[in-house]
C-alpha positions in Angstrom: -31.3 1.8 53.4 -31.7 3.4 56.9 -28.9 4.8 58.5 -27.5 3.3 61.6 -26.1 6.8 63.1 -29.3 8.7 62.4 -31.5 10.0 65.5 -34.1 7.8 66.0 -37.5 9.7 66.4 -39.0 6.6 68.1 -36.2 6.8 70.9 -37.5 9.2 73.5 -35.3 11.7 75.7 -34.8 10.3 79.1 -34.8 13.4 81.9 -33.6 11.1 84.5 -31.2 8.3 85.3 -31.9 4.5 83.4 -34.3 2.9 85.9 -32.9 -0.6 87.3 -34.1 -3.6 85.0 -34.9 -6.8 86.7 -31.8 -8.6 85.8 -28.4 -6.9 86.9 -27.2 -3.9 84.7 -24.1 -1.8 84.3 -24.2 1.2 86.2 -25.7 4.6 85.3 -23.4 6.4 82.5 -21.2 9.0 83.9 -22.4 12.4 83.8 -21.4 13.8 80.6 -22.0 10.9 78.5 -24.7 11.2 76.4 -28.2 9.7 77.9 -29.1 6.8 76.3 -31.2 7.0 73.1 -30.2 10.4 72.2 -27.0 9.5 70.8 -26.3 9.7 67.3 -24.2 6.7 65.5 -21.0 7.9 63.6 -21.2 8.7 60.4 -20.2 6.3 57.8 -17.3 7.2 55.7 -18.3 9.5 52.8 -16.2 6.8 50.3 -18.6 4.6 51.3 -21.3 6.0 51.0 -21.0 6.5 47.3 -19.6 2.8 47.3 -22.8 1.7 48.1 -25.0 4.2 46.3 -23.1 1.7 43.3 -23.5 -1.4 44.1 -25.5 -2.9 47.3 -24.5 -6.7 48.3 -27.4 -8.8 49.8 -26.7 -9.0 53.5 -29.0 -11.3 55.4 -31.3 -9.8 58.5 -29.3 -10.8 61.5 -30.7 -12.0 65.1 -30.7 -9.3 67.6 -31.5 -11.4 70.6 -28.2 -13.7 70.0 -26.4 -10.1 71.0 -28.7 -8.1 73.1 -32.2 -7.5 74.2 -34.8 -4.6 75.1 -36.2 -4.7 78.9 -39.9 -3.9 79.4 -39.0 -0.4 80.1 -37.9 0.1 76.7 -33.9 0.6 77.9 -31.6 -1.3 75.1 -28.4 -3.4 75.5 -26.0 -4.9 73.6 -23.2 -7.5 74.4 -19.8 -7.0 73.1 -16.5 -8.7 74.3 -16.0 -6.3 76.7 -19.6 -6.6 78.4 -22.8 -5.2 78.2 -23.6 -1.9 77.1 -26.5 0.4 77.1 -27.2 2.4 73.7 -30.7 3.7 74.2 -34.3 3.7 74.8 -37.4 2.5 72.8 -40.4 3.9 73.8 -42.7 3.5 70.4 -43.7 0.1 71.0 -43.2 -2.9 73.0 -39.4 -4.5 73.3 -40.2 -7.0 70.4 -40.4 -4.1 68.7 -37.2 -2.3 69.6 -35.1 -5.5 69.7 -36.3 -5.4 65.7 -35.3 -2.0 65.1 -31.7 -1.7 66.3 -31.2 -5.3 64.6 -31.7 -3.3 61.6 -29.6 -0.3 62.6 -27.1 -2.8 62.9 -28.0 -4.7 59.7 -27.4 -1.4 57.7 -24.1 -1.2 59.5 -23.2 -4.8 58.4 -24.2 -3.7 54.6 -21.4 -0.8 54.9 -19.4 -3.2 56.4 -20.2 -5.7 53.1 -20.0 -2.6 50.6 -16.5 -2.1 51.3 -15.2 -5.8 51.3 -17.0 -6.1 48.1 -15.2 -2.8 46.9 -11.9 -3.9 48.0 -12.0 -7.6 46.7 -13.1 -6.3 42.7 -10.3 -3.4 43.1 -13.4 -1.1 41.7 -11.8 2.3 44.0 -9.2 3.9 45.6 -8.0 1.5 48.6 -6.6 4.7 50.7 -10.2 5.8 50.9 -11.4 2.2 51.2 -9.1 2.4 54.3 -10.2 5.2 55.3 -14.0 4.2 55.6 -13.3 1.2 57.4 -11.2 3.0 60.3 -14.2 5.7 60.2 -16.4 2.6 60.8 -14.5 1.1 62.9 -14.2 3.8 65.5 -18.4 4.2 65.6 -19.0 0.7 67.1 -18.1 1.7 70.5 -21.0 3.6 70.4 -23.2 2.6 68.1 -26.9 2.1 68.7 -27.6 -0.9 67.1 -27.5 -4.8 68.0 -25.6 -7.7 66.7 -22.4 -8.8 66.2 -20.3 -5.9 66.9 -17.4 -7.8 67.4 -17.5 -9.6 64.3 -18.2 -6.5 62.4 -15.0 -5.3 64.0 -13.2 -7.9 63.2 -14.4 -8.0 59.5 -13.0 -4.2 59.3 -9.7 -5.2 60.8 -9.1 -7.2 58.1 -10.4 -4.4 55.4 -7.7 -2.0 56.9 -5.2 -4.4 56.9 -5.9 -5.9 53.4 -6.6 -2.1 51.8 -2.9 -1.5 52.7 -1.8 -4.6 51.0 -4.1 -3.2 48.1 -2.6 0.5 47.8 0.8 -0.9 47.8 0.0 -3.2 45.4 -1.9 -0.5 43.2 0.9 2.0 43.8 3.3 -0.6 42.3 0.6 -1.6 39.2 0.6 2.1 38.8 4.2 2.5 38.5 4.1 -0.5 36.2 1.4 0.8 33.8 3.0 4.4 34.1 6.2 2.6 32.7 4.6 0.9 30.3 2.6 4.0 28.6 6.0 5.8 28.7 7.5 3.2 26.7 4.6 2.8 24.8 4.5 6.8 23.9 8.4 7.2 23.6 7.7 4.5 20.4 5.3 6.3 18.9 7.4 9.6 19.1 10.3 8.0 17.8 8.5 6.1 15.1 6.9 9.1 14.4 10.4 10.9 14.1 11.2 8.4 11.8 8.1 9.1 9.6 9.2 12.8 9.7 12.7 12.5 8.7 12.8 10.2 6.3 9.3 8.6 4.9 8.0 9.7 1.4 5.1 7.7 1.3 2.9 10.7 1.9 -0.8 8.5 2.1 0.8 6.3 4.0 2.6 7.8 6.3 0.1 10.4 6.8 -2.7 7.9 7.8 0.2 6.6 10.4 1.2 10.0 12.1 -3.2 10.4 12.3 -3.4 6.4 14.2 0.0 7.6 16.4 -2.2 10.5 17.6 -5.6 8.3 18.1 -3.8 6.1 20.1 -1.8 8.4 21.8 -4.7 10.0 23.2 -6.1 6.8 25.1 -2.5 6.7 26.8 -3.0 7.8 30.3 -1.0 8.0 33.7 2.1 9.2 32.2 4.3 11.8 34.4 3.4 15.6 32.8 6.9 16.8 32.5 7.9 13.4 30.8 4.7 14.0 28.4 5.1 17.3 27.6 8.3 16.1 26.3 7.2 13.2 24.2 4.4 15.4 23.0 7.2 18.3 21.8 9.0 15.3 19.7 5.6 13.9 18.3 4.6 17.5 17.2 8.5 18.4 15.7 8.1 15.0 14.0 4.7 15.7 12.5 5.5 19.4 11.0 8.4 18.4 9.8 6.9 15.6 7.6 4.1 18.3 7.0 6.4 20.8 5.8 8.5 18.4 3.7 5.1 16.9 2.4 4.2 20.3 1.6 7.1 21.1 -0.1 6.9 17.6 -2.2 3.4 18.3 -3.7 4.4 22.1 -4.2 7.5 20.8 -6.7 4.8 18.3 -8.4 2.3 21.6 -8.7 4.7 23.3 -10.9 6.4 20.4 -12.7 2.9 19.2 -13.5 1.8 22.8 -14.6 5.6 22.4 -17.1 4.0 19.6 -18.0 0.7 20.9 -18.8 2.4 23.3 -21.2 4.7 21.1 -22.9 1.7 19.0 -23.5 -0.4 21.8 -25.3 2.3 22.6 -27.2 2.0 18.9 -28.2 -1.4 18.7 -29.4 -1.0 21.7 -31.3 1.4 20.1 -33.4 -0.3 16.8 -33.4 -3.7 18.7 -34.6 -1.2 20.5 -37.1 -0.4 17.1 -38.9 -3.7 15.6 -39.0 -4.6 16.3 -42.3 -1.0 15.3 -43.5 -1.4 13.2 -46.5 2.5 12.2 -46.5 1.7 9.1 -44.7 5.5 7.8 -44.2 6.9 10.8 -42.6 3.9 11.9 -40.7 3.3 8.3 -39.1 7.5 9.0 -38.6 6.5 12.7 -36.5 3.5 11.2 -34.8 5.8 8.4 -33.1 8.4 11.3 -32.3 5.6 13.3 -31.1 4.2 9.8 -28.6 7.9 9.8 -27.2 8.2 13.2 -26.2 4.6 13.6 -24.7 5.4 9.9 -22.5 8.7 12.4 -21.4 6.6 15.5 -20.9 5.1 13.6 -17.1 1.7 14.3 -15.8 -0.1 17.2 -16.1 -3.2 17.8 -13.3 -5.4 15.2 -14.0 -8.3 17.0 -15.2 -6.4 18.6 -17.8 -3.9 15.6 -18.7 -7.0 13.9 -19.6 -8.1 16.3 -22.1 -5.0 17.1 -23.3 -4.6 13.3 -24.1 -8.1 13.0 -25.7 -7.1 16.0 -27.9 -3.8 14.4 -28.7 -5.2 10.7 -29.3 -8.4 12.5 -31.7 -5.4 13.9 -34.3 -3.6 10.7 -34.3 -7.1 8.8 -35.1 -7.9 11.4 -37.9 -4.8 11.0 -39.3 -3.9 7.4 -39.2 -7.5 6.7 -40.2 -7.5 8.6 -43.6 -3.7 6.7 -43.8 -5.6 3.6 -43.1 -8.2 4.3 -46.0 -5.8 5.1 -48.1 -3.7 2.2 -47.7 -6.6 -0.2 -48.1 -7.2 1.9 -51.8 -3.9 1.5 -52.5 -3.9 -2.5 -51.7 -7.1 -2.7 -53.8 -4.9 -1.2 -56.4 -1.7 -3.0 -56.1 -4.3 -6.5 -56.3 -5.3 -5.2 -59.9 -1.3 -4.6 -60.7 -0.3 -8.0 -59.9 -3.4 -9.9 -62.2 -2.2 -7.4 -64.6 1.4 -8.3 -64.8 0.1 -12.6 -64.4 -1.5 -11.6 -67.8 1.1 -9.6 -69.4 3.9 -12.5 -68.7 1.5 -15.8 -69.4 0.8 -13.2 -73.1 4.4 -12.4 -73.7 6.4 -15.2 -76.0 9.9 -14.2 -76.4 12.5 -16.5 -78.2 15.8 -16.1 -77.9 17.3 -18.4 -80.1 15.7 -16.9 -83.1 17.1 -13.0 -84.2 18.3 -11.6 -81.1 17.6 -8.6 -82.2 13.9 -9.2 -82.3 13.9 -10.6 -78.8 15.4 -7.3 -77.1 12.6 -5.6 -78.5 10.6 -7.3 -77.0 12.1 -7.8 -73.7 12.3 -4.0 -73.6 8.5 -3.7 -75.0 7.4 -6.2 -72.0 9.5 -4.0 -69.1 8.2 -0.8 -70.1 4.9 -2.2 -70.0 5.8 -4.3 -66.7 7.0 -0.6 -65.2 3.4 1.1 -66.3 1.4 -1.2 -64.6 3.3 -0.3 -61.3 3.7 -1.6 -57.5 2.4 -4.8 -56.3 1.4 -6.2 -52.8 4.5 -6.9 -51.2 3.7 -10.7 -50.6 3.3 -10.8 -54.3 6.0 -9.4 -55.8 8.7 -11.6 -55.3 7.3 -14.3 -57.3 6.3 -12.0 -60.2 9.9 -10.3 -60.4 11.5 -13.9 -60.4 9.5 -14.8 -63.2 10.1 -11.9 -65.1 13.6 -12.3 -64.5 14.1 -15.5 -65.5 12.7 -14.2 -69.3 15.4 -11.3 -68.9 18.1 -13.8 -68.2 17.3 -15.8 -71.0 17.7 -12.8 -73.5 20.6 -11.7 -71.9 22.8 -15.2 -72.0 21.3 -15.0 -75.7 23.0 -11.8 -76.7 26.1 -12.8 -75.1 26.9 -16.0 -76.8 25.8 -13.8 -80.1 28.6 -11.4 -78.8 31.3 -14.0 -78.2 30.2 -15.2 -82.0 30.4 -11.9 -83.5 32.9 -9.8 -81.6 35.4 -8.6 -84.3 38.5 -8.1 -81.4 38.2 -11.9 -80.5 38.2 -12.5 -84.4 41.5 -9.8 -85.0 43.1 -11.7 -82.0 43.1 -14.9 -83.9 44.3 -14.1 -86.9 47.0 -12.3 -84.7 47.7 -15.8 -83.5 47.7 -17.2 -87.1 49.8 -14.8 -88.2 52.4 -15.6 -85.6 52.6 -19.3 -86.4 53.2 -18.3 -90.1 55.9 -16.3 -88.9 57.9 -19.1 -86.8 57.1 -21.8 -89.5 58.8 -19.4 -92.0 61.7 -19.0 -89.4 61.6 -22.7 -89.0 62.1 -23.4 -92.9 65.2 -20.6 -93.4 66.7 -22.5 -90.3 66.5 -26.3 -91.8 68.2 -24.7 -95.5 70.7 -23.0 -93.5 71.3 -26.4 -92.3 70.3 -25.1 -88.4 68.5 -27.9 -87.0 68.4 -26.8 -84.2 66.7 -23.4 -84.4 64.5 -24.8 -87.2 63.3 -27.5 -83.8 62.6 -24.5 -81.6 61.1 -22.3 -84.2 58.6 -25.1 -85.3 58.3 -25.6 -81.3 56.7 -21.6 -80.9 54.6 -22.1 -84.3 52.8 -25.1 -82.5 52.1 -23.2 -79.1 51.0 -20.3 -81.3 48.6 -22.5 -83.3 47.5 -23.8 -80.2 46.4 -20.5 -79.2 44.8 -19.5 -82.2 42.4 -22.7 -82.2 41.4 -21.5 -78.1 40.6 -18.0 -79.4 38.6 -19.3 -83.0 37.1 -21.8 -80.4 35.8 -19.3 -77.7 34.3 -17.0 -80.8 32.4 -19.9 -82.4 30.8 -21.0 -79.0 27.1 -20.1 -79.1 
C-alpha cells in the first residue's frame, strides 16, 4: 500500500508561481504556503497503521476525474465542497497519468479510512485510539494531495469519531461490568476456598479443588489490584491453613500407623508361636482372639501391613491345616467306632425276664465294651445312644420290679399291718364278752382299715 502523505518523487519542485491553465483557476497560493507538489500528506494515525498491517478491507479504485483533473502542464486540482484546490504538480508523464496517481493517493487514504470503520464495527481495539486516528485523518484532507471524494471521506470519519465515542463509553461500561463480574467470580473462589481451609477433611478431594480454584483464578483478568491483592491474601491464608491442618492429619496417621505396625508384629509373633499347637480347641479359641485384636490394631503403612498380614494368615494356614488333617483322621476314626458299636448291639442279647442277675452282667459287660470303642461322628451318635438306652431301661425296670418283689422293709411293713388287725380283732372280742357293743363295733371298724392296708402293701411287693 502506498502512502498518501509520502513525497512523491514524480512531483517536481516548481521555482515559480503555477502558470494559468486554460480554464479559470484559483489564484496563486499565498506566499508561505507550501508550492504545490512539494507538500507532504499528514500522516496517518500510528493506531491505524498497525490496524491495517492486520487486516486490509478491499476498497474498490475510485474515479479521479468525477473529483478533479490534471491540466496539460502537469498542475493538479481537486474539487471539494468548498471549491477547487490545487495540491501539486505531475511532471513524470502526461495528465492521464497523474490524474491515475493521486486517485490512488486517495484510494490508500480511503483504505485507512475503511481500516478503521472495519476496526470499530468488530470492537477488535481500543476506540480512544480508533478516535484518535480518525481526527488525525481527518485534519490531513485539507491538504491532502490526492483526488476523490474528499468530502465523503470526511464525512465517513465524522461518523467514526462520533460512533468511537459511543464505543468507549460503551466499552468503559462492559469493562466495569466484566470487572464486577471477575470480582465476584474471585471473591467465591476465596470464600469457597476459605471454606475448604477451615473445615474440609477430604484431603484428595479438597486438594484437587484448592489446585482448579488457582487454575481458574489465573485466567481471571481486569480485577482492581488493591481489591486482588486482597482476594489473593484470603485464597493463600485459606490454602496453608488446609495445608497445615492436612499436614498435621497425615502426621497423626504416620505415628498411629507406625503403633499399629508394632502392635501388629507383636501379633504375628504370637500367631507363629501357636502354629504348631496341637490343642486344636483352645488354639482355634487364641487364633480368633488374636483375628480381633489385629482388626483393632488399624493399618500399618501399606507395604508393611501387607507382610505383616501374609505372615499372620501363613500361621493360621499351618495351624488350622494340621487341625484340619487331624480332624479328617479323627472322622475316619469315629466312622469305624460307630460300625463297631452297630455290631456290638445287633450281637448283644440280654433278657431281662430271666435271672436278673445274669442280665446286669451283661448290661455292664456291653457298656464297658460300648465305652472302649469310644466317640462317634456327632450325626451318629444320637441314634446309637437311644438304642443302647432303650436295652439299659429294660434291665433297669427289670431289677426294680425284682426289688418291689423282694424288698424285705415292704415285707416287715405288712406283717406290721397284720399284726395290727390281730390286735383290734382281739380288742374287738374282749369288748363283745364284756358285753361293750359298742367298742367291740369300732374296734372290728380299725381291724378292717388295718387289713385293708396290709393287702395294699402284700399287693405292691408281689407286683412284678
Amino acid at each position: 500500500m502506498t502512502d498518501p502523505n509520502a513525497q512523491d518523487t514524480s512531483v517536481t519542485r516548481e521555482s515559480g508561481a503555477v502558470p494559468a491553465p486554460a480554464a479559470p483557476k484559483p489564484a496563486a497560493p499565498a506566499p508561505g504556503t507550501p508550492r504545490p507538489g512539494t507538500e507532504h500528506a499528514p500522516k496517518p494515525h500510528p493506531a491505524a497503521s498497525h490496524v491495517h498491517a492486520a487486516a486490509t478491507p478491499a476498497v474498490p479504485a475510485s474515479d479521479p476525474s468525477l473529483f478533479g483533473r490534471v491540466d496539460e502542464d502537469g498542475t493538479a486540482w481537486v474539487v471539494t465542497s468548498e471549491g477547487e484546490r490545487c495540491i501539486g504538480s505531475w511532471q513524470a508523464g502526461d495528465a492521464a497519468e497523474g490524474l491515475a496517481h493521486f486517485g490512488r493517493r486517495f484510494d490508500d487514504l480511503a483504505t485507512e479510512v475503511a481500516i478503521l470503520e472495519s476496526r470499530l464495527a468488530s470492537r477488535s481495539g481500543d476506540a480512544k485510539k480508533t478516535r484518535a486516528a480518525a481526527e488525525a485523518l481527518a485534519e490531513s484532507l485539507p491538504t491532502a494531495a490526492v483526488i476523490g471524494d474528499l468530502d465523503g471521506l470526511a464525512a465517513r470519519l465524522a461518523t467514526i469519531v462520533a460512533d468511537s465515542e459511543k464505543a468507549a463509553t460503551a466499552a468503559k461500561h462492559e469493562k466495569e461490568h466484566q470487572r464486577a463480574e471477575n470480582t465476584a467470580r474471585k471473591e467465591a473462589l476465596a470464600a469457597e476456598a476459605e471454606k475448604i481451609g477451615a473445615e474440609s477433611t477430604q484431603w484428595k478431594s479438597a486438594g484437587d479443588r484448592l489446585r482448579e480454584i488457582l487454575d481458574e483464578w489465573k485466567t481471571i483478568r481486569g480485577v482492581d489490584r488493591k481489591v486482588d491483592d486482597a482476594l489473593w491474601r484470603r485464597y493463600s491464608k485459606a490454602r496453608e491453613a488446609f495445608n497445615r491442618r492436612r499436614g498435621a492429619h497425615f502426621a497423626e496417621l504416620d505415628r498411629e500407623r507406625a503403633a499399629a505396625k508394632g502392635r501388629k508384629e507383636e501379633l504375628v509373633a504370637r500367631a507363629e508361636a501357636l502354629q504348631d499347637s496341637t490343642d486344636w480347641g483352645g488354639t482355634s479359641a487364641a487364633f480368633r482372639d488374636l483375628l480381633t485384636e489385629w482388626k483393632a490394631a488399624g493399618r500399618a503403612p501399606r507395604e508393611a501391613d501387607d507382610q505383616l498380614w501374609k505372615r499372620f494368615k501363613g500361621a493360621q494356614d499351618v495351624f488350622f491345616a494340621a487341625r484340619n488333617a487331624a480332624s479328617a483322621e479323627r472322622d475316619a476314626e469315629f466312622e469305624d467306632n460307630a460300625r463297631a458299636k452297630e455290631a456290638l448291639l445287633a450281637s448283644t442279647a440280654i433278657d431281662p425276664a430271666g435271672d436278673i442277675d445274669v442280665a446286669r452282667a451283661q448290661l455292664r459287660e456291653l457298656q464297658d465294651k460300648w465305652e472302649q470303642i469310644g466317640k462317634v461322628p456327632r450325626e451318629r451318635m444320637h441314634d446309637l445312644e437311644a438304642r443302647l438306652r432303650v436295652i439299659e431301661k429294660q434291665v433297669r425296670e427289670a431289677a426294680e420290679s425284682e426289688w418291689r418283689r423282694t424288698d424285705p422293709e415292704a415285707l416287715a411293713r405288712a406283717a406290721q399291718f397284720r399284726e395290727r388287725v390281730r390286735q383290734f380283732e382281739e380288742q374287738a372280742a374282749k369288748a363283745t364278752a364284756a358285753g361293750r357293743a359298742r367298742d367291740a363295733e369300732k374296734a372290728l371298724a380299725q381291724a378292717q382299715q388295718w387289713r385293708e392296708w396290709a393287702d395294699a402293701a402284700e399287693g405292691a411287693v408281689g407286683e412284678r
